[in-house]
C-alpha positions in Angstrom: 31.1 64.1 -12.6 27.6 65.4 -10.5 28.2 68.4 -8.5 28.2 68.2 -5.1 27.0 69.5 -1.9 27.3 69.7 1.9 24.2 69.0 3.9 25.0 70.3 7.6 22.1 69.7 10.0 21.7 71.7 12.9 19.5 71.5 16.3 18.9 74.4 17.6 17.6 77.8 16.0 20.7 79.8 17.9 23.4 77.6 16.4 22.4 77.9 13.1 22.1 81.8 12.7 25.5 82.0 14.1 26.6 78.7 11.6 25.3 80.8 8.5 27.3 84.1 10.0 30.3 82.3 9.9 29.7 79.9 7.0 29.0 83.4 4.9 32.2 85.0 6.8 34.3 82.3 5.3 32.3 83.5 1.8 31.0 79.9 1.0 27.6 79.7 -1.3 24.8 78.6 1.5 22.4 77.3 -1.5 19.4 76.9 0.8 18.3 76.3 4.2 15.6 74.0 5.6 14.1 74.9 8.7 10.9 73.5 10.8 9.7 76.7 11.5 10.5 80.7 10.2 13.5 81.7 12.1 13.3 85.1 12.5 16.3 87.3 10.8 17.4 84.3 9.0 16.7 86.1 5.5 18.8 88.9 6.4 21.9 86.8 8.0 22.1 84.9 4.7 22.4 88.1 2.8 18.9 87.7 0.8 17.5 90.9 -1.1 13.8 92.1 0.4 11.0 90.7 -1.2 8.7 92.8 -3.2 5.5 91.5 -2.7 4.2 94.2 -0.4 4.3 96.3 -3.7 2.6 93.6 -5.2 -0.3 93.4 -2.6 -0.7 97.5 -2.7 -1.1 97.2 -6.4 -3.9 94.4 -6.0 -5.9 96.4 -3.7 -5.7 99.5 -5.8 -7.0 96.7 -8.4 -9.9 95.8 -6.2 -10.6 99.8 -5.4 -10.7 100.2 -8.9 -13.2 97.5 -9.6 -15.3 98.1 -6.9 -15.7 101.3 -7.8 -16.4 100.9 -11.2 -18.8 97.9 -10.5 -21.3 100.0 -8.1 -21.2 102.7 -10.5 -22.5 100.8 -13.0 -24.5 98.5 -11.2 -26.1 101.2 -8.4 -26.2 103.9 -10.4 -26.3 103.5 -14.4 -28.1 100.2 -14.8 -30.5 99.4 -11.6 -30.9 102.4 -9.9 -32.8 102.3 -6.9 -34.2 104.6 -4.1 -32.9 102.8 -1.1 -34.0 104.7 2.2 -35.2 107.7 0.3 -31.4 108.4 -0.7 -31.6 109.8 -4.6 -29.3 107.6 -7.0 -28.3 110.4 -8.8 -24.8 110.3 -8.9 -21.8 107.5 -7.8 -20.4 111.0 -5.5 -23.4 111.3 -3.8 -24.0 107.8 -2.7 -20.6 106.9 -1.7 -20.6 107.0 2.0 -22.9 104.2 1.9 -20.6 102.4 -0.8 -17.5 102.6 1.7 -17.7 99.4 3.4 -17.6 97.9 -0.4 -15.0 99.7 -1.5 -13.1 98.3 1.4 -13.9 94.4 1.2 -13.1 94.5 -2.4 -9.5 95.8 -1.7 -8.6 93.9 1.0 -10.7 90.7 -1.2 -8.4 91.4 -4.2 -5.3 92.0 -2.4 -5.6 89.2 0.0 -6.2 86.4 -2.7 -3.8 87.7 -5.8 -1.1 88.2 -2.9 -1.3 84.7 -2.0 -1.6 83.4 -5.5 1.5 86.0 -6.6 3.3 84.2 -3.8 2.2 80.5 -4.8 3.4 81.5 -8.4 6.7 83.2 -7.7 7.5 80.0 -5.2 6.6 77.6 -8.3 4.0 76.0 -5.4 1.1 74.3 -7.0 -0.8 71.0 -6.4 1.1 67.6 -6.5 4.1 68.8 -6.7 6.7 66.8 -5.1 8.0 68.3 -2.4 11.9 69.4 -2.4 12.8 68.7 1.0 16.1 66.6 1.0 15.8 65.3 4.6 12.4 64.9 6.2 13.6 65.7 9.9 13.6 69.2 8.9 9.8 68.8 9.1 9.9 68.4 12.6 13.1 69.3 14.8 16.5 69.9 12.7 17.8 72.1 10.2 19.8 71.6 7.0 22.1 74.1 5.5 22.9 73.3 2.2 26.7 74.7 0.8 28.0 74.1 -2.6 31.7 73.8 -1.5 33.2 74.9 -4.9 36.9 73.6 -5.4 37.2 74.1 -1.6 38.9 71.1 0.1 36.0 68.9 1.2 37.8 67.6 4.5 38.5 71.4 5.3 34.9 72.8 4.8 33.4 69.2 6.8 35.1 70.0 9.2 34.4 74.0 9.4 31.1 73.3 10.0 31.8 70.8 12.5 33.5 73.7 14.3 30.5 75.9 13.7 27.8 73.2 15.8 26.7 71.2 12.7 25.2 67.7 14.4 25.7 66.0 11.4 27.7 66.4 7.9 27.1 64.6 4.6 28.3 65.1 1.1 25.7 65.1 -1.4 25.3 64.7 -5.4 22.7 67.9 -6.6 21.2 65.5 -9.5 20.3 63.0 -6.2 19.3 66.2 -4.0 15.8 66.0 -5.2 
């Protein structure tokens, strides 16, 4: 026998924070939640951990200081050195003012691109893949909770979310899901 889920589906933003508030009260397994647009807070009322790719972008740019760094050394100083303005190219310390404004596009260049392909990676996002969306109105104006119900009584939990606003209820086999 498949597992099973509940697909609630919601119409309004309001009604669905307060539906995953109780629904996590109750201490059912929300498995996912399909929304048209980022709900603020929603990430927090499910209970999910902080994400840690702010650490992630930090240690891009430091990346990207690094190589800039190393790359006008080499390139501005060791192997084509060149008097620019009548400044001497004597040493990477003394010419660094004017390096500055590289040093800072190459950090925020880095960090910017590994950042977003960090987050493509860790959301397993890449081209052609079919998309996991189990009911396309959550493109546009509704939003689907998705509960495993456990060995909970499946008339009970239908009609707890009922109670909590849900529009529209359906039991659903995970292999058929996706």
């Amino acid at each position: 026998m498949a597992s099973k889920v509940i697909h609630a589906i919601y119409n309004d933003d309001d009604i669905l924070m307060n539906a995953v508030k109780a629904v996590r009260n109750e201490h059912y397994h929300i498995e996912e939640i399909y929304t048209p647009f980022p709900v603020h807070g929603l990430d927090k009322a499910m209970g999910l951990a902080d994400t840690r790719i702010a650490i992630t972008s930090f240690m891009y740019g430091l990346l990207g200081l690094a190589v800039s760094i190393t790359m006008m050394n080499y390139i501005m100083i060791t192997d084509w050195p060149q008097d620019i303005g009548g400044k001497p190219s004597f040493s990477y310390i003394e010419n660094m003012p004017a390096f500055v404004p590289i040093m800072f596009e190459m950090t925020v260049f880095f960090a910017a691109h590994l950042m977003v392909i960090t987050f493509y990676m860790r959301s397993k996002l890449w081209p052609f893949k079919k998309a996991e969306n189990p009911d396309v109105r959550t493109t546009d104006d509704h939003f689907l909770m998705a509960i495993d119900p456990g060995q909970q009584d499946l008339e009970r939990v239908s009609q707890f979310l009922s109670d909590t606003g849900a529009i529209e209820i359906s039991l659903i086999d995970k292999d058929d899901d996706h």
